[in-house]
C-alpha positions in Angstrom: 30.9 13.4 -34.3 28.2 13.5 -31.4 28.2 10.2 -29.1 25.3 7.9 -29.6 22.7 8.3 -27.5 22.6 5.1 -24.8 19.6 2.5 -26.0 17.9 1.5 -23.0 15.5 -1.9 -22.5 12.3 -1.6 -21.6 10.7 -4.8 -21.1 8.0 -6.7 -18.6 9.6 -7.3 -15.4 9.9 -10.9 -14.3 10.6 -13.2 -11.0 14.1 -13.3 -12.1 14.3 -9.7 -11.9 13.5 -9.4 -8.2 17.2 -9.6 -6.6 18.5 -6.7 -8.7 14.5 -4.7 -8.4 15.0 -5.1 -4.7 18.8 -4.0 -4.8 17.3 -0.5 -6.0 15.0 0.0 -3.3 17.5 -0.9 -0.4 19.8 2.2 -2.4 17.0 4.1 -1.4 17.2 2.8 2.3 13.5 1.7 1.6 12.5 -1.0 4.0 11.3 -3.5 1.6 12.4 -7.1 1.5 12.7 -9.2 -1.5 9.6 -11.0 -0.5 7.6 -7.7 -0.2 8.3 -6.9 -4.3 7.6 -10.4 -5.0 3.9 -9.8 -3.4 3.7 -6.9 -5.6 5.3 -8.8 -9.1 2.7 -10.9 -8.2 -0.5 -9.1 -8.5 0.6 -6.3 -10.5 2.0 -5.4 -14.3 5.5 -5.0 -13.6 8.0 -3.1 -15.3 12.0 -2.6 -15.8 14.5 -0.9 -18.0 17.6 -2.1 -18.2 21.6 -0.1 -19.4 22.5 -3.5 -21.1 22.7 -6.3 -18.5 21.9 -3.6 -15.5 17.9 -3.1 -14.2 18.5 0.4 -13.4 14.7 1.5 -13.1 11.3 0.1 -12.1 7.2 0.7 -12.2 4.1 -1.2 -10.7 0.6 -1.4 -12.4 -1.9 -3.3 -10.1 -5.1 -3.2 -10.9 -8.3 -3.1 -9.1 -11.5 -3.0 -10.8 -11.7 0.6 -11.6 -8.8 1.3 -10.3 -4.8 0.7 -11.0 -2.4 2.2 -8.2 1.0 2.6 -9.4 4.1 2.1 -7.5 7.5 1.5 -6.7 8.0 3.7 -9.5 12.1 3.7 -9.0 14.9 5.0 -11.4 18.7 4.2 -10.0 20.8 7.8 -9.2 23.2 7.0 -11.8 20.4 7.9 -14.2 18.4 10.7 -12.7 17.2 13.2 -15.3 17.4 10.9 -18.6 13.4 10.9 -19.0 14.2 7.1 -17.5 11.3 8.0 -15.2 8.3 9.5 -17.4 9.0 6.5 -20.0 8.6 4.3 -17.1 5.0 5.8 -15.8 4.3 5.6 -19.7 4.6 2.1 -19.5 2.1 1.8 -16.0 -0.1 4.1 -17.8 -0.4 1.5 -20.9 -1.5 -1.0 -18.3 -3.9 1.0 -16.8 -6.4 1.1 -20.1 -9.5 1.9 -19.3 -8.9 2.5 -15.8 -8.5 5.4 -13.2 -4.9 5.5 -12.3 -3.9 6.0 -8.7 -0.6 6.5 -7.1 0.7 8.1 -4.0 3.5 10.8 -4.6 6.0 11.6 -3.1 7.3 15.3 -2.7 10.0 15.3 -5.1 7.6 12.9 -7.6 4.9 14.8 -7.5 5.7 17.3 -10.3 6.6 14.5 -12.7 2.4 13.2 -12.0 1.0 16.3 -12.1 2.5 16.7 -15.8 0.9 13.7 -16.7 -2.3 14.4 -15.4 -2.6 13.2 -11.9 -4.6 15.8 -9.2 -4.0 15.2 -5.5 -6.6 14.0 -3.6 -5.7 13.4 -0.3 -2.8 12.7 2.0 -1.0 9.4 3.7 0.6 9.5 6.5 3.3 6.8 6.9 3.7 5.9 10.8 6.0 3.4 12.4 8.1 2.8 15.9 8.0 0.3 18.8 4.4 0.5 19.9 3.3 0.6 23.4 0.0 -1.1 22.9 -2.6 0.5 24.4 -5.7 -0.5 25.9 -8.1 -1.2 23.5 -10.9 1.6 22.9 -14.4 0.1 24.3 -16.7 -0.7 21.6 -20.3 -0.1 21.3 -23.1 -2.5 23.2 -23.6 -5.6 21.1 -19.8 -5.4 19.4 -16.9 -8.1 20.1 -13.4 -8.8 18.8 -12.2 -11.7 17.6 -10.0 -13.1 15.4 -10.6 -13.7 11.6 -12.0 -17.0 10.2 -11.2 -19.1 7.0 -15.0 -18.6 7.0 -14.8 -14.8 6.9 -13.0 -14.7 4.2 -15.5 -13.7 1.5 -17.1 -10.9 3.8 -13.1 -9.5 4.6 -13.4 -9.2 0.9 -17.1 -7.2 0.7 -15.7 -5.3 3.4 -12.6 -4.3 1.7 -14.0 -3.4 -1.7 -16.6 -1.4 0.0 -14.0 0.9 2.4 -11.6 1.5 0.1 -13.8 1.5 -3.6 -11.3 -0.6 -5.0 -11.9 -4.6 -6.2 -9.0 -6.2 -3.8 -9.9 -9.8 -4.7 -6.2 -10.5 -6.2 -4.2 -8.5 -3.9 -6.0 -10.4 -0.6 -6.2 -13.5 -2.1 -2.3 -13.5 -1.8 -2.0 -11.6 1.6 -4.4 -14.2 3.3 -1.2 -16.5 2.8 1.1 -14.6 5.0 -1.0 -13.0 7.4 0.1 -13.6 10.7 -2.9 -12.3 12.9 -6.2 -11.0 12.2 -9.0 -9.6 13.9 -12.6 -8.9 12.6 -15.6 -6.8 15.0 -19.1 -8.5 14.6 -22.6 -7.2 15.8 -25.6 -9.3 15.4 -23.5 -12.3 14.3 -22.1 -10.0 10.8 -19.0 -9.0 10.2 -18.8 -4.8 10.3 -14.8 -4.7 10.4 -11.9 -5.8 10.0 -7.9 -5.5 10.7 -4.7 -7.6 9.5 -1.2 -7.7 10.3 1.5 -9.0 8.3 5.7 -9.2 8.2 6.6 -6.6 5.8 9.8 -4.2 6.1 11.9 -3.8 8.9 9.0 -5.9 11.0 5.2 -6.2 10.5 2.6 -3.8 8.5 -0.9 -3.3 9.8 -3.4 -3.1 6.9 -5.7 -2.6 5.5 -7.8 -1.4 8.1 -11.7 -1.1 7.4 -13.9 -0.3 9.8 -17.3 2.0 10.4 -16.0 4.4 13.1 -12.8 5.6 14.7 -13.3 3.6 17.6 -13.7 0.3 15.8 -10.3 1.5 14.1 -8.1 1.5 17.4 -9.5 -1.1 19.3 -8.9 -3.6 16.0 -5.2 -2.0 16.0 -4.4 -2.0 19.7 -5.8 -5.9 19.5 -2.8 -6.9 17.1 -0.3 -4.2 19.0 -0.9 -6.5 21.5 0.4 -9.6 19.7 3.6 -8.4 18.8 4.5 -6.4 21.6 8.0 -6.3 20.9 8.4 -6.0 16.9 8.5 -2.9 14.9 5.8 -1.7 13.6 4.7 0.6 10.1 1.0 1.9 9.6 0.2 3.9 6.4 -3.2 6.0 7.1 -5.3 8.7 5.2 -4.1 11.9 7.1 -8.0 12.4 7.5 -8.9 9.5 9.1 -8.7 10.4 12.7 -6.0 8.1 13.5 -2.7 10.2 13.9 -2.6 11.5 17.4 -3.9 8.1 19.2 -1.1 6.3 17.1 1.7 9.2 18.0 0.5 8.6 21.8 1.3 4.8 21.1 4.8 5.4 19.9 3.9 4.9 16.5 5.4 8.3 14.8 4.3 9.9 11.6 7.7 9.6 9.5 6.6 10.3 6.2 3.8 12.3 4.1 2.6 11.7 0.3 0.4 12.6 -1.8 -2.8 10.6 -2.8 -3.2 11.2 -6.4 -5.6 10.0 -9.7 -5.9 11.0 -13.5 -9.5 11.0 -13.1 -12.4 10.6 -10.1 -10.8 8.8 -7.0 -12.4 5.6 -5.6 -15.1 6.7 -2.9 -15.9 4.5 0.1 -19.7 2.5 0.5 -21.7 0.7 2.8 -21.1 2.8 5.8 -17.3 1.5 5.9 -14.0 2.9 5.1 -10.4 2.6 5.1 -7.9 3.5 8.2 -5.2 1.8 7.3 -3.8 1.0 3.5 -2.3 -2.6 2.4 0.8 -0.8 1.4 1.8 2.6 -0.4 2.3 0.9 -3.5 -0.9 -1.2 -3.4 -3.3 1.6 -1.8 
């Protein structure tokens, strides 16, 4: 008589969850720290399956407006090739609705989206090192630097829907908490760009990044180099953006590539702004 096939549990994931979700990822040697999935449990749809009292797989719905960017999308190696992984994206799916889903692949993942109707878009490049922090870029007659207000707060947000097409009141209503610098570029007393930088992984992330030209870009991101001169640093960037040789010349190094996927038209930038940096792989 054939063995009963093993009755997996999948259910909402909850705070309680975290220790063993995180667990998973450090497997992986992904830098994450517990308090990076809680940020994410707590603006997104989260998801686990357990093998009775185990959590041996996870997915991420978060969404934004239009939008819902799935990550951390994680099945444990004991339980590779068990469909563990397309009934989890099933269940991010479900949370999506009416939405566009988003996600960024990575190479091995890729084939799993593309069955299930994802089309690339684009490409991320994940950088990260010890930066040497270079002298910021000049910026254009009438621009300054400075760091970010309570008071800015709203216009951070216009800005950041606008650059990356996505509604991102949720997600940086929780990062404004645990920012640790910030710097915005004003002309003609109006904010036209901003930058912020966060702990996150092995040491601080920069992101998002939004910003009218190139040169805005780097001269926001060699302002908070500057801060944290010592620390270890991760940037995720659209491989188009411009940025990739400026931050290899820093001694930020391009580490990883994914794929930017949808199952359906991808967010497009307005208002003369758009995204050089992301808030994290997972978030977009």
């Amino acid at each position: 008589m054939p063995a009963p096939l093993p009755s997996y549990v999948y259910r909402p994931m909850t705070p309680a969850d975290l220790p063993a979700a995180h667990a998973l990822s450090v497997q992986l040697k992904w830098p994450h720290r517990l308090d990076d999935w809680a940020m994410l449990q707590r603006v997104s749809h989260g998801f686990v399956v357990l093998d009775g009292e185990r959590l041996i797989g996870t997915a991420f719905a978060c969404p934004q407006g239009d939008f819902t960017t799935i990550g951390l999308v994680i099945v444990s190696d004991d339980y590779q090739g068990k469909g563990i992984g397309r009934k989890l994206m099933e269940q991010a799916l479900g949370a999506c609705q009416s939405s566009t889903a988003m996600l960024n692949a990575t190479l091995a993942g890729a084939p799993l989206y593309a069955s299930q109707g994802f089309v690339e878009f684009g490409w991320i490049q994940q950088h990260q090192g010890q930066a040497q922090a270079p002298l910021p870029v000049p910026l254009a007659d009438g621009e300054e630097c400075r760091p970010l207000r309570e008071a800015d707060q709203a216009l951070v947000l216009e800005l950041a829907n606008a650059g990356s097409g996505l509604d991102r009141q949720a997600v940086l209503s929780d990062l404004f908490a645990v920012i640790e610098h910030s710097v915005g570029i004003v002309r003609d007393s109006q904010l036209h760009a901003f930058a912020l930088l966060r702990p996150f992984g092995r040491g601080r992330c920069i992101g998002p990044v939004i910003a009218e030209n190139l040169e805005q870009a780097q001269h926001m991101i060699a302002t908070l180099l500057a801060q944290v001169p010592d620390a270890f640093v991760r940037i995720d960037i659209p491989a188009n953006c411009g940025l990739a040789d400026w931050l290899e010349a820093t001694g930020l190094k391009k580490v990883d590539t994914v794929a930017q996927m949808a199952r359906g038209t991808a967010p497009q930038s307005t208002n003369g702004v758009r995204q050089f940096a992301l808030v994290t792989q997972a978030i977009g």
